[in-house]
C-alpha positions in Angstrom: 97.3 95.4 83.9 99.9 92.5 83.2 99.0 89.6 83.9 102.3 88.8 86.7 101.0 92.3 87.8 98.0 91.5 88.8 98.6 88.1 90.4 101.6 89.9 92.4 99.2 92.3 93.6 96.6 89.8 94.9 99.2 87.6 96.4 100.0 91.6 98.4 96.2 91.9 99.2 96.0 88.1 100.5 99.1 89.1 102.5 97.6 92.3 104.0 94.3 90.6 104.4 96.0 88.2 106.8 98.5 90.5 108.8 95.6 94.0 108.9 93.0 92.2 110.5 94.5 89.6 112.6 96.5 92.4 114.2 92.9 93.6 115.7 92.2 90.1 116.4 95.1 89.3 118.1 94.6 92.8 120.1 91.2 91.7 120.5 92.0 88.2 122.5 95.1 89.9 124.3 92.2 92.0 125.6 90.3 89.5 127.1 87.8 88.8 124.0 87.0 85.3 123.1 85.7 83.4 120.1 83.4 81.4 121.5 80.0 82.1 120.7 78.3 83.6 123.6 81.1 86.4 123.9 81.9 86.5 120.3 78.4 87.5 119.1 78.1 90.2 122.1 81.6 92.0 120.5 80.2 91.9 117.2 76.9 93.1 118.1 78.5 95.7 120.0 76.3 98.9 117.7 74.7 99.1 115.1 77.8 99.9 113.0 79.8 97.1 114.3 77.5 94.4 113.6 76.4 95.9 110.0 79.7 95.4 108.7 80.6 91.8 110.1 76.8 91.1 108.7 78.1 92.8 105.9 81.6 90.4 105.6 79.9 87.6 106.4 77.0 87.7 103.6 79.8 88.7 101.5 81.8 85.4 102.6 78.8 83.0 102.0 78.4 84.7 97.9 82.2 83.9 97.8 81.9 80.3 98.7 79.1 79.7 96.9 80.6 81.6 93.7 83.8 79.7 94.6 83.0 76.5 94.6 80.9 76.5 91.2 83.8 78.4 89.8 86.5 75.7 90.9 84.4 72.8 89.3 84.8 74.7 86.0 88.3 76.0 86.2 89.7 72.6 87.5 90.8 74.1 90.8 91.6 71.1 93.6 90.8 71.5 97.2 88.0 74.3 96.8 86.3 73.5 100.4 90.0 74.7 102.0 89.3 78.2 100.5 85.7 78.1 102.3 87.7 77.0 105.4 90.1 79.7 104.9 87.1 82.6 104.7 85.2 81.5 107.5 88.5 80.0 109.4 91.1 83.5 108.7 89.0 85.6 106.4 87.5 86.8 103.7 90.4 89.3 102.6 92.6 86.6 103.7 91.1 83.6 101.4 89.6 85.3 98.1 92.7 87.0 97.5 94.5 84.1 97.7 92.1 81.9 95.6 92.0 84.3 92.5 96.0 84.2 92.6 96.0 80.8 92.5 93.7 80.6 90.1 95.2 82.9 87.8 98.5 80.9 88.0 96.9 77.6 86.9 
């Protein structure tokens, strides 16, 4: 794949990782739902299924920013703790989308 391709394409996927799940999010707090902790951990514990995938996202979140922020050292990349704000802050589709674009521009 092209190089322009490719960046293009994460650029779409940081885009849709943004817009996809905040839609439920947003759906989620219209609903009466809450991020604070106490309320935030009973949604996401809801079953079984529910809370392996956030487990699931969240492992997944913690390899990125660990990956990401030996990577950034190395490929000169400023302001790598915004992209572990941005995972844990908006989300993981959101953020390492994003970073690998920007990366891949320079």
């Amino acid at each position: 794949m092209p190089s322009t391709t490719a960046t293009r394409l994460l650029f779409a996927l940081a885009i849709a990782g943004l817009v996809v799940p905040w839609s439920f999010n947003i759906a989620f707090l219209l609903g009466g739902g809450s991020f604070a902790p106490a309320p935030f951990l009973a949604a996401v514990s809801a079953n079984p299924l529910v809370a392996g995938i956030t487990w699931d996202v969240y492992l997944a979140a913690a390899a990125f920013s660990v990956w990401l922020l030996q990577d950034a050292r190395a490929a000169g990349v400023r302001w790598p703790w915004l992209y572990v704000a941005l995972t844990f802050g908006v989300g993981l589709a959101f953020a390492l989308p994003l970073y690998l674009a920007l990366r891949r521009r320079g």
